[in-house]
C-alpha positions in Angstrom: 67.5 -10.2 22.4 66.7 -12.1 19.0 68.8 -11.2 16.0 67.4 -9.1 13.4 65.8 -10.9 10.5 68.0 -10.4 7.3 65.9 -8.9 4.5 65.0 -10.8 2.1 64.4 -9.6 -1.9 62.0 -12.3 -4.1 60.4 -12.8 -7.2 56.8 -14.4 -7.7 55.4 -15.8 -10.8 51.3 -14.8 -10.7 48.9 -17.0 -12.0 48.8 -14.7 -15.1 52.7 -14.8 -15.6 52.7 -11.7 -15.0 56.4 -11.2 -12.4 56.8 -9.3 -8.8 59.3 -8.4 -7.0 59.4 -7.1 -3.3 60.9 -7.2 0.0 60.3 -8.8 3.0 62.1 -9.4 6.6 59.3 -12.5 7.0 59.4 -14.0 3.7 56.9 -17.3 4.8 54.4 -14.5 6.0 54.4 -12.5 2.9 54.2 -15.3 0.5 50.7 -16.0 2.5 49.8 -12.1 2.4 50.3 -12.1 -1.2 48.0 -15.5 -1.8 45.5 -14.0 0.2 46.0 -16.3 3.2 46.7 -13.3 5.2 45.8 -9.6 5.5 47.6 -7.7 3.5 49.7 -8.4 0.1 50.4 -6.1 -2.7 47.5 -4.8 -4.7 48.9 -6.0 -8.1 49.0 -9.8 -6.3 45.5 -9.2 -5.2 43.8 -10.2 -8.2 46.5 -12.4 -10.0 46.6 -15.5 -7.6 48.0 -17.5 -6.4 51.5 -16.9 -7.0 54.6 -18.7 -6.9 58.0 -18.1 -6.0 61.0 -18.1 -7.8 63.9 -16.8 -6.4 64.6 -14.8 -3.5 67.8 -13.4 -2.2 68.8 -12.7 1.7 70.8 -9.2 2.4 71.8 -8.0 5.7 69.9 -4.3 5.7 67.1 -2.7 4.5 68.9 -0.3 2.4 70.9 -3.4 0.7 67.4 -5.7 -0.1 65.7 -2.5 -1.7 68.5 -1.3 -4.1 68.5 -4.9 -5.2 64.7 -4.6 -5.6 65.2 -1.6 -7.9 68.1 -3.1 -10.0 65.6 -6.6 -10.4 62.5 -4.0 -11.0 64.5 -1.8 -14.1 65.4 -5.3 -15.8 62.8 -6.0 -18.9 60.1 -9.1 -18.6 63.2 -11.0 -20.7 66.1 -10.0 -18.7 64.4 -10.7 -15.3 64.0 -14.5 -17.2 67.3 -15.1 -18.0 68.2 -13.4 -15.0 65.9 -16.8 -13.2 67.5 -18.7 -15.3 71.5 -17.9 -14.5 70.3 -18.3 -10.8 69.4 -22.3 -11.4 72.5 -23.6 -12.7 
């Protein structure tokens, strides 16, 4: 039996540079969902593409990836770019 994929929590730049942030167990498959490669995506992504990512975080459980979701979600356009920006040094 395969190992369960970790969860993984991610931010995307749109083409509007407008930020997302979501979860994912595939993160390969929803990057193509959310260009519009694939069914499915969010419907803010929809009309904003293509996007790009820029940072994304593995966590073992669902319950882990999503409260990390919420604490990346409540940070302000500014704090979720200096946030970026501590994570590339």
């Amino acid at each position: 039996m395969n190992a369960p994929s970790p969860w993984t929590v991610y931010l995307l730049q749109c083409v509007d540079g407008t930020l997302y942030t979501g979860v994912t167990t595939d993160l390969d498959r929803r990057l193509r969902q959310h260009n519009g490669e694939l069914v499915g995506g969010a419907h803010y992504t929809r009309s904003r593409r293509p996007v790009k990512l820029l940072w994304r975080e593995e966590l073992g459980d669902r319950s882990s990836a999503q409260a990390r979701e919420a604490q990346i979600k409540a940070l302000s356009r500014r704090q979720k770019l200096q946030f970026l920006r501590s994570q590339s040094h």
